[in-house]
N, C-alpha and C positions, 0 to 999 in steps of 0.2 A: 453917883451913889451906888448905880448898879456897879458899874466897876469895885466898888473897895467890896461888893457880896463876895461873898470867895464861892459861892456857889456858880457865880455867874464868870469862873474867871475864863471858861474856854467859850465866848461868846462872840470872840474875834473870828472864827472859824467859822460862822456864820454871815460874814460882814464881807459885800465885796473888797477884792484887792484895790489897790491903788493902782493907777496909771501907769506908774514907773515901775512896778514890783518885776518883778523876773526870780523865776523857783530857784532856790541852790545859789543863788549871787553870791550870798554871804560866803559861801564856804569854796570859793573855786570855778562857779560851775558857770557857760555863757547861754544862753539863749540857742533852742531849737525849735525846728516845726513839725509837729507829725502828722500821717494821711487822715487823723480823725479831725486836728484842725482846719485844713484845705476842704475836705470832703473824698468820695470816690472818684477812683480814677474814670477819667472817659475819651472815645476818638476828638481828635479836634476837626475840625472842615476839610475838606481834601481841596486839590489844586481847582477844579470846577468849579466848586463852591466858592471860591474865595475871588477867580477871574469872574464869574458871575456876578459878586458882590460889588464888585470894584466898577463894570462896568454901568450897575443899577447907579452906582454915584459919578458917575462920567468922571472917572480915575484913567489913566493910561500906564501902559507897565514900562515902568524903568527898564532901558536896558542895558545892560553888563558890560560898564565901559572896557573889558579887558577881552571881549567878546570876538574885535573883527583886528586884534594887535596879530595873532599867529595866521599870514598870507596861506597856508597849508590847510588850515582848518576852520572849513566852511559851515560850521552847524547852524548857524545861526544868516547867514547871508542869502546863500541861497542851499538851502536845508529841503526849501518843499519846491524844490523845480530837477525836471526830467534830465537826467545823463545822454545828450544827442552826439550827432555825429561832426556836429561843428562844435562841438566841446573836447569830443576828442583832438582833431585837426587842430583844436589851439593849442591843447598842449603839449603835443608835439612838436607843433612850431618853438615854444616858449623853451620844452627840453633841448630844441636844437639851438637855441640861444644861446642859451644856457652853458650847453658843452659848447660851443665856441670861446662864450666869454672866458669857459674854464682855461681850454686848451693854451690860450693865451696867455696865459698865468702859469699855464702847466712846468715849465723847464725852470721859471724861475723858484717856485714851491719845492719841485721835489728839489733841485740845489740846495736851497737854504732849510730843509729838513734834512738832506745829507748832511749836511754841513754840521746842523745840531747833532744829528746823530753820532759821526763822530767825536765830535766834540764831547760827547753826553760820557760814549766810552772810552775816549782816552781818561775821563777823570773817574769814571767806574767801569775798569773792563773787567769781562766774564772769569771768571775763575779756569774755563779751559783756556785761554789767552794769558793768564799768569804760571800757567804750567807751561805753555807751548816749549818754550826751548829748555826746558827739563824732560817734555816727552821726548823731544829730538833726541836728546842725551842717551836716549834708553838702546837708539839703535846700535850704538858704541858696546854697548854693556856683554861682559861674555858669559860664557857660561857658567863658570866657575862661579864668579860674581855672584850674575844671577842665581846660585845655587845657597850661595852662602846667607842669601840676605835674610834675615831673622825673621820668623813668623811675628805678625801683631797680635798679641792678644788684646783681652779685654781688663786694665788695668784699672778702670775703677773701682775704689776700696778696696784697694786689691789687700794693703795690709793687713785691714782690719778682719778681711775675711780672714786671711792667714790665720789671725791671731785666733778669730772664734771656732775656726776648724781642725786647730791644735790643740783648744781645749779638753781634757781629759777628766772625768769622773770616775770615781771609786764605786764598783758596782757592788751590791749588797749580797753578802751569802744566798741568804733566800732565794734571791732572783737567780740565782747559778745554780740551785738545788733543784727550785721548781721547773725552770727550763729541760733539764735534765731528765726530769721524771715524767715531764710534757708527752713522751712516747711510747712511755710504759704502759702495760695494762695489769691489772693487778687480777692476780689467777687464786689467791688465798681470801676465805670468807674474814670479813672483819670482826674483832667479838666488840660487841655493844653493851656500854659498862652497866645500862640499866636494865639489862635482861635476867633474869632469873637462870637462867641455863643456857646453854647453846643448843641452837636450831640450825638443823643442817641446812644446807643448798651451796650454790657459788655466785658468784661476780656476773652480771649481765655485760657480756662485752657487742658494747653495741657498734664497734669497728668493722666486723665481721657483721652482721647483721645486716647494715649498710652496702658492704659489698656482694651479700648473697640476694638483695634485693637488686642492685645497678645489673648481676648477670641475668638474671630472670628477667629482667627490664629487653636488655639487650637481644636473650636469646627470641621474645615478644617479636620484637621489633625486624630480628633477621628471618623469622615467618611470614611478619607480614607482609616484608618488602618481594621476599620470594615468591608469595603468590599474586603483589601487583607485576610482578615481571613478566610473572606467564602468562597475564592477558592483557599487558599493555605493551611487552617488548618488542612484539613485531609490526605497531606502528610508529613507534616514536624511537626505539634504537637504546632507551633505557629505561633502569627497570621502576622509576618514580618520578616520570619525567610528565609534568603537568606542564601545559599552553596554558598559560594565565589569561590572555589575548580572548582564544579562542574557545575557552571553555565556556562560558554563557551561549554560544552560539552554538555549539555544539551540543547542550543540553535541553535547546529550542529543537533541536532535529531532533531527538528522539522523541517517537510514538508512543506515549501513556499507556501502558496495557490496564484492563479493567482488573479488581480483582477477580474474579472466575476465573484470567486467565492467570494471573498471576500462579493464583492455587493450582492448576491444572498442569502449570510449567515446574512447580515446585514438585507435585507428586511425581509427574512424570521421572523429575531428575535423580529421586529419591527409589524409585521405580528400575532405574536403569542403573546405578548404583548395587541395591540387592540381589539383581538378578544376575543368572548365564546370560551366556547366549540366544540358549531357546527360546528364552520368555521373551527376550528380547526381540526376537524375531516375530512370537506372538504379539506382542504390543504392538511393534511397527505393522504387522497383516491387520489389525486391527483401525490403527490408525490412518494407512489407507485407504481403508474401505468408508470410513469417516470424512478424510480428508484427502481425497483422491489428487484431489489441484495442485498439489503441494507436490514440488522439484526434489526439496532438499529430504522429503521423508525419503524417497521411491531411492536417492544417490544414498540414502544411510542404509536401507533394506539391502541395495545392491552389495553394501561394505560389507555388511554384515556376513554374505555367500562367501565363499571359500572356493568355489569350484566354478571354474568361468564357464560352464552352462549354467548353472543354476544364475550364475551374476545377468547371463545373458537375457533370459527368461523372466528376470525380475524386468531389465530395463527395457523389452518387448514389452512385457505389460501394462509398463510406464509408460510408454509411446501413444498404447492403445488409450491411456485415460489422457494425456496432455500431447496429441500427436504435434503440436505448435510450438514444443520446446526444443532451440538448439543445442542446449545444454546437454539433453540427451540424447540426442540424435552425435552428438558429439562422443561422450562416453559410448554408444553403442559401438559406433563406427573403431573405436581408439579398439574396441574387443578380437575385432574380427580378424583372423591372421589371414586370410584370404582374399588378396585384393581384387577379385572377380565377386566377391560376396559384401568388402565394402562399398563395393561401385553400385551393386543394386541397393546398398540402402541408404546412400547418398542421391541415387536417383528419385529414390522414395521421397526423400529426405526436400529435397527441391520441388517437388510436385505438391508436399505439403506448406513447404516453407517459401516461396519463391523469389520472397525479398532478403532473403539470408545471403550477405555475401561471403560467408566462409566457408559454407556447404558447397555453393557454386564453384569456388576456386577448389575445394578438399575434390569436388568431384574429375577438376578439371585437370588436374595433377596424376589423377588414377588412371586418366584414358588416353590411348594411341594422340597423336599428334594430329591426325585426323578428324578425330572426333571429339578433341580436344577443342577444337577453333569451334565447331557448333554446340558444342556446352558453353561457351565464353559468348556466344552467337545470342543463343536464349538467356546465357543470365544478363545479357547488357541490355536485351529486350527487358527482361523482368525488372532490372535495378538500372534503370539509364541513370542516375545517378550519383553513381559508384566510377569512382576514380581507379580504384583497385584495379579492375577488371578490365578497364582498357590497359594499365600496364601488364597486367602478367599477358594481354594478347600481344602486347608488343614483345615481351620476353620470349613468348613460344614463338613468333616469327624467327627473335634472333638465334634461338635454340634449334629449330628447325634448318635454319642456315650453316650452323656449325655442325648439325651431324650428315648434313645431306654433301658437307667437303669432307667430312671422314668418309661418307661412305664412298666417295671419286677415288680415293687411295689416299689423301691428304696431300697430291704431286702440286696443288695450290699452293703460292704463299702470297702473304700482302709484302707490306712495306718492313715486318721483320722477317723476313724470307731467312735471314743470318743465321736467326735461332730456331728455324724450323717449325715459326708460328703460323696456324693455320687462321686465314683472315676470311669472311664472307667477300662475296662478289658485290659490286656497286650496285647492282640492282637488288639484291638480297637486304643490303644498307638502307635502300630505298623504301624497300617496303616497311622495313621499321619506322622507319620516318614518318613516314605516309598513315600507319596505324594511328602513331603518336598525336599525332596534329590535327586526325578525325576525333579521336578520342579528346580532346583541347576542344575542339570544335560544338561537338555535339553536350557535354559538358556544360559551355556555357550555353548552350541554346534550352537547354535546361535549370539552367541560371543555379547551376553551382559553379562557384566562383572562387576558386582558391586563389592564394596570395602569391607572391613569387619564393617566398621563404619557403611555405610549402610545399611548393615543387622543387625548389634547387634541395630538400629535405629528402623529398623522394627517387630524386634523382641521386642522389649518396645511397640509398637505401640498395638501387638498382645496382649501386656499382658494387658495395659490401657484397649483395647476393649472387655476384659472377656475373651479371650482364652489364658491360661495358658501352656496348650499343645503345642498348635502350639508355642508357643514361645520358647519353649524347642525344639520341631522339628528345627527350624530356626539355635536355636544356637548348636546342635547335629549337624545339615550340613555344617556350614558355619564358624565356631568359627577356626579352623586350614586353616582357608585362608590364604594366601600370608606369613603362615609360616611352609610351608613343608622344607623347605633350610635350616633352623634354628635348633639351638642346644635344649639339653631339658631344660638348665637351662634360654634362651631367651621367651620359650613357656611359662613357669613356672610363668614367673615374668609378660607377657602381658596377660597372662589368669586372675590372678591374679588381674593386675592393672582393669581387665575391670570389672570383678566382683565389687572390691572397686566402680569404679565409677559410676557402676550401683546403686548399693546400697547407693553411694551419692543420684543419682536423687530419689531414692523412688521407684525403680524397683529391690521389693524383689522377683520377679519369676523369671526375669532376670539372677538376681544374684545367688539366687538359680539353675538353670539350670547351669550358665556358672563353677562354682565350681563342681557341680555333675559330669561335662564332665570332669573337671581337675583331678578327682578324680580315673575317669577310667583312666589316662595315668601315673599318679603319685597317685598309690595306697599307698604307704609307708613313704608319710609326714606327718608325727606326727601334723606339724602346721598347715596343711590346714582340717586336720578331726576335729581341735577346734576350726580354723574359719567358720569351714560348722557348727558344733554342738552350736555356738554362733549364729548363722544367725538363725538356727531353734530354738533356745529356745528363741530368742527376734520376732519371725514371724511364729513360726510354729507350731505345735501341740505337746501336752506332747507324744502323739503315736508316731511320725514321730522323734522324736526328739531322744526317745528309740530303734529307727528302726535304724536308722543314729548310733550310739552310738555302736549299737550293731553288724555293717561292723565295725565301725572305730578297735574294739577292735579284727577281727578275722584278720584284715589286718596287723596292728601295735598293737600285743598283751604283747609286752615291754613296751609298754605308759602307765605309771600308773597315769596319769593327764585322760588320756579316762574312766580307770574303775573306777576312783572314781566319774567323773563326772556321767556314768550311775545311780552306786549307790547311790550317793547323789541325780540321779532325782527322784529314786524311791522313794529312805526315805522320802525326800519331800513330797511325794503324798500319804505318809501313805503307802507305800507297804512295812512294815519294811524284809519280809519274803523274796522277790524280791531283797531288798539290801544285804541280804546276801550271796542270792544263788549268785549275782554276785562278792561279796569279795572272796566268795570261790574258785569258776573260776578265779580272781586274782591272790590267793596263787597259784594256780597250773601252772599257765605261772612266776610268780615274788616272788618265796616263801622267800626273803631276803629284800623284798623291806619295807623298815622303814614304808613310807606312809600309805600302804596296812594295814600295824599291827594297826599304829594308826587309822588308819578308822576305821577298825573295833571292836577298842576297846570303839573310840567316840559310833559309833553306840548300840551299849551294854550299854555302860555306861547311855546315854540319853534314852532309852529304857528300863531304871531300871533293866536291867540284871549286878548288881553291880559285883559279884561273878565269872560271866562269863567276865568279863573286863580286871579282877584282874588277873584272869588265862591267859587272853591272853598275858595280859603285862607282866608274866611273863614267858611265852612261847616266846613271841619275845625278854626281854633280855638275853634269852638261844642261840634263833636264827639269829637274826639279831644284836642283841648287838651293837647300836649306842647309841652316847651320848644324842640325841635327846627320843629314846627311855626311857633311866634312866630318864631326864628329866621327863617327860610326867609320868614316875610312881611313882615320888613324888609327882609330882600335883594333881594327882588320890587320893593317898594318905593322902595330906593337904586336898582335896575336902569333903574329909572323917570323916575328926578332928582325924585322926591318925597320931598324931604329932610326935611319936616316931618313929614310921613304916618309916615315911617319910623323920626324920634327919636319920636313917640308912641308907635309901635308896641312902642319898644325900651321907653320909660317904662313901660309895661306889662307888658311881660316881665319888665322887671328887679323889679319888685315883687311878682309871682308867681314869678318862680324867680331870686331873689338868688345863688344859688352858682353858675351857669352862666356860666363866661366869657367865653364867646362873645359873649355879648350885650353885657359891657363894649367888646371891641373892635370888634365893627362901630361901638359908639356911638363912640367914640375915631377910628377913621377917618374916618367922617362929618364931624365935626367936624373934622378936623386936614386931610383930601384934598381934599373937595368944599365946604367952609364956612370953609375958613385961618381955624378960631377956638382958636388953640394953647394959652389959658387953657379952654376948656371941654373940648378934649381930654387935657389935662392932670390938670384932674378925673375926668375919666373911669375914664382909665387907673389914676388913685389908687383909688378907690373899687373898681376891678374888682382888686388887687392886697390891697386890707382884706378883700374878701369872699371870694378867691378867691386867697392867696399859694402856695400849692402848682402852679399854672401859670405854667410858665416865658417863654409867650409874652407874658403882659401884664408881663412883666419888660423882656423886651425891645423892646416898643414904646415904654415908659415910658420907656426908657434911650433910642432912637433919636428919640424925641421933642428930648428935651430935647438930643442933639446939634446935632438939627437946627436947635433953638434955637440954637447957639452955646457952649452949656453941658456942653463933655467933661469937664469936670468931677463936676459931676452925674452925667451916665451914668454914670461909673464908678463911682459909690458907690451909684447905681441896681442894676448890675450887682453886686456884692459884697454887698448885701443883696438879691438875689434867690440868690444863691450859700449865701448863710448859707440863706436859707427854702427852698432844693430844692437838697439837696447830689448832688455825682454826676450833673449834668445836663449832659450834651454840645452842648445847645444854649446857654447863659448863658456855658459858657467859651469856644465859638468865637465867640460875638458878643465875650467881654469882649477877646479876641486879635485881631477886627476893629476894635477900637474903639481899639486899642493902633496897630495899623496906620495906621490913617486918621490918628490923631496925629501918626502918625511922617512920613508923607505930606505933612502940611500945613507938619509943623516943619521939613523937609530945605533948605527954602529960606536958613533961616536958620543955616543947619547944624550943627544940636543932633542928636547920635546916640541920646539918651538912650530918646527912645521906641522905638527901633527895637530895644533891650536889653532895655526892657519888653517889649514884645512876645514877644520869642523867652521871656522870664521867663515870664510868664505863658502861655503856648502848655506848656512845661515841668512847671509847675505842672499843667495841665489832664490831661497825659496820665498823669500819677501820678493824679489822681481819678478819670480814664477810662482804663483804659489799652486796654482794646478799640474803643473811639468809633473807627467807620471816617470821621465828619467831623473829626475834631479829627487823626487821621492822614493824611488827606489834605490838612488846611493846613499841616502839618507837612513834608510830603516836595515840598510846592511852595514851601518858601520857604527849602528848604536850597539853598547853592548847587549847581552842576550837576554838578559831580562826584562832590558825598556824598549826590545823590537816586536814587541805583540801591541800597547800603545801606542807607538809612534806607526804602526800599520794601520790603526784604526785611524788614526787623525790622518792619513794620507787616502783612506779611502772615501772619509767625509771632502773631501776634497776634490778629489778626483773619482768617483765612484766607478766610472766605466774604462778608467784607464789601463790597457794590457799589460803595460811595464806593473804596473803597482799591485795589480790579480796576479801578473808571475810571480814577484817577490812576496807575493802571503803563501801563494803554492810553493815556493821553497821553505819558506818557514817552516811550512807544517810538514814539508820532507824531512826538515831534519831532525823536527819533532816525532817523527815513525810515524805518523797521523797517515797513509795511505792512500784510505779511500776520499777522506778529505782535500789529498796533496790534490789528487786524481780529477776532484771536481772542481778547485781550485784553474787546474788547468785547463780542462775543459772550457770552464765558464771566460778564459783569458784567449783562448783564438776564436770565441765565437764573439767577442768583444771586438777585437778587430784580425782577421785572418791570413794581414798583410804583414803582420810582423814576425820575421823569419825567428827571429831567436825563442821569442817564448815557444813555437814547434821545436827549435832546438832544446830549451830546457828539457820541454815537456818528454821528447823522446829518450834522453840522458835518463828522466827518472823511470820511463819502464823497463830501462833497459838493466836497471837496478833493484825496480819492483815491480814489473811487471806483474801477471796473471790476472784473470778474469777476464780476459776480453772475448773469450769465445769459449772457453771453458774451464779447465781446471788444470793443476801442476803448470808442466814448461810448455805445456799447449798452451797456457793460458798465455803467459808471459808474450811469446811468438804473436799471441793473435792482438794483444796489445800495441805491440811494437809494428805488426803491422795497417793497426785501424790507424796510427800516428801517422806512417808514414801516406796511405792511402788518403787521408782526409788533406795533408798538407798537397800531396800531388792536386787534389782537387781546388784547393786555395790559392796555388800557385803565389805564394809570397815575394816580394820583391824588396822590402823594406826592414830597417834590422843592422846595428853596426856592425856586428860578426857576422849576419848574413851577407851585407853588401859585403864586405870584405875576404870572405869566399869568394863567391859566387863571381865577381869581378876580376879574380886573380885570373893572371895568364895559363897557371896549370892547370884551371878548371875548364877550361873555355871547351863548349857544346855539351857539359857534364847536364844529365836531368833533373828533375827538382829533390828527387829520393835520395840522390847520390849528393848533391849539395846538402842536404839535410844532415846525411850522415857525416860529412867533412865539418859542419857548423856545430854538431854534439860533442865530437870530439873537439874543437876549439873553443870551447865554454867551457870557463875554470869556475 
């Protein structure tokens, strides 16, 4: 009944649901649960709680059948037991098992993984293996080719860009008007249609405006920087140059002044500003008297004087308030023109100051030599110290020794006796010594302790200041510092390195002493009495350098580099009588020494004792019988025009010493230069190529032979089987690339280009064999044309950067480029690269002989003084290597010519 009430019809809304009800069913929707259903969230049991719970009901814990499957990983076996030392030892045992059982497996594994792997890339090989015999192909390719082959662009869409980049639109008037008028300014007032009348004025042109603002900006900015210049340019070198670094740290050093003083510093400067002189002076008498402590007032009051009593009088007065300052004690003294009246106020000066060591030395400089030594007496008493002052006692020793042999007449000399150097007495040497070493001594007993740097520092200092003594005393005391603990091969190598670096900086007394001292503890290195004997023959006297020479040979009298260099300084000097008597002392320490014989057969032979050469040479092939010796007495021989004398001689050699090639080509030139017998030099050369095909040179006389026959054919299959027998030889491929040339030369008439393609082919070829050969790179960047030889120089110096051939050929470039003073360093920088190669000196002197000047001063002075540091420096070098060198200097008309006159015959033979 209540149902059909209509009042009662929402009464179902009050009525629980049904069991199966679920909201939204009807229309779609499934069954969810939300946290109000459930309730709030909360932690559940942790692992304790739970193993606690389990055990209350005597539960046991399953455990994780997949737990003890991985033999590796124990977490669970044995997880709570100790890592001992019998756990180690198993497993090591078990690894040595292990790799056994491997090793036994080993050969057959990696086979059958080769195996795949092959396998794997024959059926996918690398993309650089589907190129390979396409790269090969590339070596074929010539130049031309390679020249032609078309750049790749980037061809995608390539049309379609075409098409939208050709599209063209119609620009509108306006836009061509307005653009136009874009730069105008308008100088006429506009009329405004809604005004009553016209009102003057003009156009604001704000362009100008803009610009007179940016210079007023600018002019700003060049004041400001002008006045950080003047008080920061004399620390940092420019004028707005901030330490980013070091700025915070440097703003920690500065003193906070309070304001009082700020104010006090600001009137002041506003003070000195308004005023003369006179106030000025008044304020400083003022200030003074206020501030009497003060150095830097008493040196501005002094500025201020004008008249050097009155300056004087100021800094008297100064003394009397701050007598403890050397500052002025220093400015007094700088006053006084009268060095009897600086000396008493230096005496003063010391009596006040006693720890000053620059008053002590100022005093010590002003007094007799006598009274000198007891001023150096009391300041080393006062400043024991002081390092300073034991040197300059050493210095006035050595001072004392040189004017006391002026005053003898100077009829003393030492070891430059030559040049009329006046040397001290050994006992005079002594005493230096003796100062130096007390002074070292008492030093550390004082426990200052300088380094070794510091003293080899002031031992350069000694030598810059004129005492060459005392700097040798220095390094005699001080040079085995902080390496007594050391072995002798560690002393050896730092004695050594400090000399070198001496003699970088330009301290050859230095360096001289520091080697003399090496010399006493390693008397029997051969290498270091030719490094002392080069130090003195580029710095030192022809006496001093014969004195030296003549220890090095009683020391190390096996060294036949020591006798001959004696010998050779004598002969040099004209003392041919002197070089002998020392070859003679030679034979009797070295009677088998090849050198020795030839020295002295040279020395004979250039001394026109033909007869006495002849007998020596064949005294040493009785005695020493080397192949170098037979050598040397056919050459003797050909020098002679005793051509037959000479192929015996060689007949002999060659049968005693068949591998020596030498002997094949002197016999080949004999025959081929002085006897036009072209079939016996032809033999020659064959025979010396059977016994001896690993030298490239009897390759290419064999080839130049048979040019010169007529026969470029031949040569070049000469050349290609000398190629084959010594691959990687930069002399076979610059002759096979000359040979290609001269072809090309002969054929141009007829106008065949073909060899001229050879040529650059094979030039090509050689530099992929050689790609460092500084000769095959420098016929390369001469036969490019002129404007691709500035690149092809760089790419030969990436390559060879220190090579002398390829620095000469950048220094001819830039000759014929006018470049000068570049050609000039060019060559320089190419004989000190290596000094042994005669021609680059030949270039080099060709060009001052053409552009000379500057070498010693100006105009044709200059030119002369060029031409002869070239020749001077090369005499020093003494070169021996060089195609057009050897080929001088070898010749029979040259034969006993000296290095200068070789030189000059090699400048003119360089085309």
């Amino acid at each position: 009944m209540s149902s059909k009430d209509p009042k009662n019809k929402l009464a179902f809304l009050s009525m629980p649901a049904p069991a199966s009800y679920v909201a939204g069913l009807g229309r779609g929707a499934s069954g969810f649960t939300t946290r109000s259903d459930i309730g709030p969230a909360r932690e559940g049991p942790s692992e304790e709680v739970i193993a606690e719970a389990r055990a209350k009901r005597g539960e046991e814990e399953q455990p994780d059948p997949e737990q003890f499957q991985d033999p590796d990983n124990e977490y669970g076996l044995f997880a709570g037991m100790t890592y001992e030392a019998d756990d180690e030892e198993a497993d090591r045992i078990y690894e040595r098992v292990d790799d056994a059982m491997d090793s036994r497996r080993k050969a057959r594994r990696e086979a059958l993984e080769q195996s795949e792997l092959s396998k794997h890339r024959l059926e996918r090989p690398k993309i650089q293996q589907q190129f390979a015999d396409l790269k090969r192909g590339l070596s074929s390719v010539t130049d031309s080719e390679w020249e032609n082959i078309p750049e790749v662009g980037n061809l995608t869409r390539r049309k379609k860009r075409r098409g939208e980049n050709d599209r063209t639109y119609v620009v509108p008037d306006s836009v061509i008007v307005g653009d136009r008028s874009k730069s105008e300014y308008e100088s006429s007032l506009e009329v405004d249609p809604g005004a009553q009348g016209d009102a003057p004025g003009t156009m604001t042109n704000f362009v100008e405006i803009g610009q007179a603002r940016d210079k007023l900006l600018s002019i700003k900015l060049d004041q400001l920087s002008s006045s950080i210049s003047s008080t920061s340019s004399a620390g940092s070198g420019l004028s707005t140059s901030i330490d980013p670094k070091g700025y915070l740290t440097s703003l920690s050093s500065i003193q906070i002044k309070s304001d009082a003083e700020i104010g006090d510093i600001k009137r002041a400067r506003m003070l000195f500003d308004s005023l003369n002189n006179d106030d000025a002076k008044v304020i400083l008498a003022n200030a003074v008297q206020h501030v009497g402590q003060s150095v830097k007032i008493w040196l501005a009051a002094a500025d201020l004087e004008h008249d050097v009593k009155a300056k004087k009088r100021v800094l008297r007065k100064a003394l009397e308030h701050i007598p403890t300052s050397v500052r002025l004690w220093k400015e007094t003294v700088n006053l006084e023109t009268s060095s009897s009246d600086a000396r008493i106020l230096l005496a003063r000066a010391v009596e006040v100051i006693p720890t000053s060591v620059d008053l002590w030395l100022a005093l010590a400089r002003l007094e007799t030599p006598d009274k000198a030594k007891s001023v150096l007496n009391k300041a080393r008493k006062s400043v024991p110290t002081s390092h300073e002052i034991w040197i300059a006692a050493g210095r006035l020793v050595e001072q004392e020794a040189c004017r006391s042999l002026s005053d003898k007449g100077g009829n003393g000399q030492g070891e430059g006796g030559g040049e009329g150097k006046k040397e001290p007495s050994a006992k005079e040497l002594e005493a230096i010594d003796k100062t130096i070493s007390m002074g070292v001594k008492e030093l550390r007993r004082h426990q200052v302790l300088l380094t070794r740097d510091q003293w080899l520092s002031q031992a350069e200092s000694c030598e810059s200041s004129g005492s060459p003594r005392t700097c040798e005393a220095i390094i005699k005391a001080t040079l085995s510092m902080d390496l007594e603990d050391e072995d002798d091969e560690t002393k050896y190598t730092t004695w050594t390195s400090d000399a070198q670096n001496a003699l970088g900086r330009g301290r050859v007394g230095t360096a001289r002493a520091i080697l003399a001292y090496t010399l006493k503890f390693f008397p029997n290195r051969q290498e270091l009495w030719r490094t002392s004997a080069s130090l003195e023959k580029a710095h030192g006297t022809p006496a001093s350098l014969d004195a030296l020479l003549s220890k090095a040979v009683e020391y190390v009298p096996s060294a036949e580099v020591l006798w001959l260099m004696r010998a050779k300084e004598r002969w040099m000097r004209g003392e041919v009588d002197g070089a002998r008597e020392v070859l003679v002392k030679a034979f009797d320490t070295n009677p088998e020494s090849e050198q020795i014989w030839l020295a002295a057969v040279k020395l004979e032979a250039e001394s026109g004792e033909l007869g006495v050469a002849r007998e020596l040479l064949g005294r040493a092939r009785g005695v020493a019988d080397t192949e170098r010796i037979w050598m040397k007495s056919a050459v003797f021989e050909r020098q002679q025009r005793q051509y037959t004398t000479a192929l015996q001689t060689l007949s002999t050699a060659i049968q005693k010493f068949p591998k020596f090639a030498k002997l094949y080509m002197i016999q080949g030139q004999i025959y081929l230069h002085n006897l036009q017998n072209i079939p016996a030099a032809r033999t020659a050369f064959s025979n010396g190529i059977k016994a001896c095909p690993k030298e490239p040179t009897l390759w290419i006389l064999a080839s130049r032979l048979e040019e010169q026959d007529g026969k470029s054919i031949k040569a070049r299959a000469i050349l290609e089987k000398g190629r084959l027998a010594v691959p990687k030889d930069d002399k076979l491929w610059a002759e096979s690339v000359r040979v290609e040339e001269r072809s090309s030369s002969n054929n141009t008439a007829s106008g065949s280009t073909n060899a001229n393609s050879n040529a650059k082919s094979m030039l090509a070829r050689a530099l992929q064999e050689c790609p460092t050969s500084g000769l095959l790179w420098s016929i390369s960047i001469l036969t490019e044309p002129r404007p691709t030889r500035k690149s092809r120089s760089v790419d030969a110096l990436k390559k060879a950067p220190e090579d002398p051939l390829i620095i000469c050929t950048v220094a001819r470039l830039f000759w014929a480029e006018r470049k000068i003073e570049k050609a000039r360093e060019w060559f320089r920088r190419a004989v000190k690269a290596d000094g042994d190669v005669g021609d680059v000196w030949g270039w080099w002197l060709k060009f001052e002989k053409q552009h000379g000047g500057g070498g010693g001063g100006g105009g044709n002075k200059g030119e002369e003084d060029w031409r002869d540091v070239v020749k001077r420096e090369c005499e020093v070098a003494e070169p021996r290597h060089g195609e057009v060198w050897q080929s001088v200097s070898k010749d029979d008309r040259n034969v006993g010519k000296r290095v200068g006159e070789v030189l000059e015959l090699v400048c003119e033979a360089l085309v």
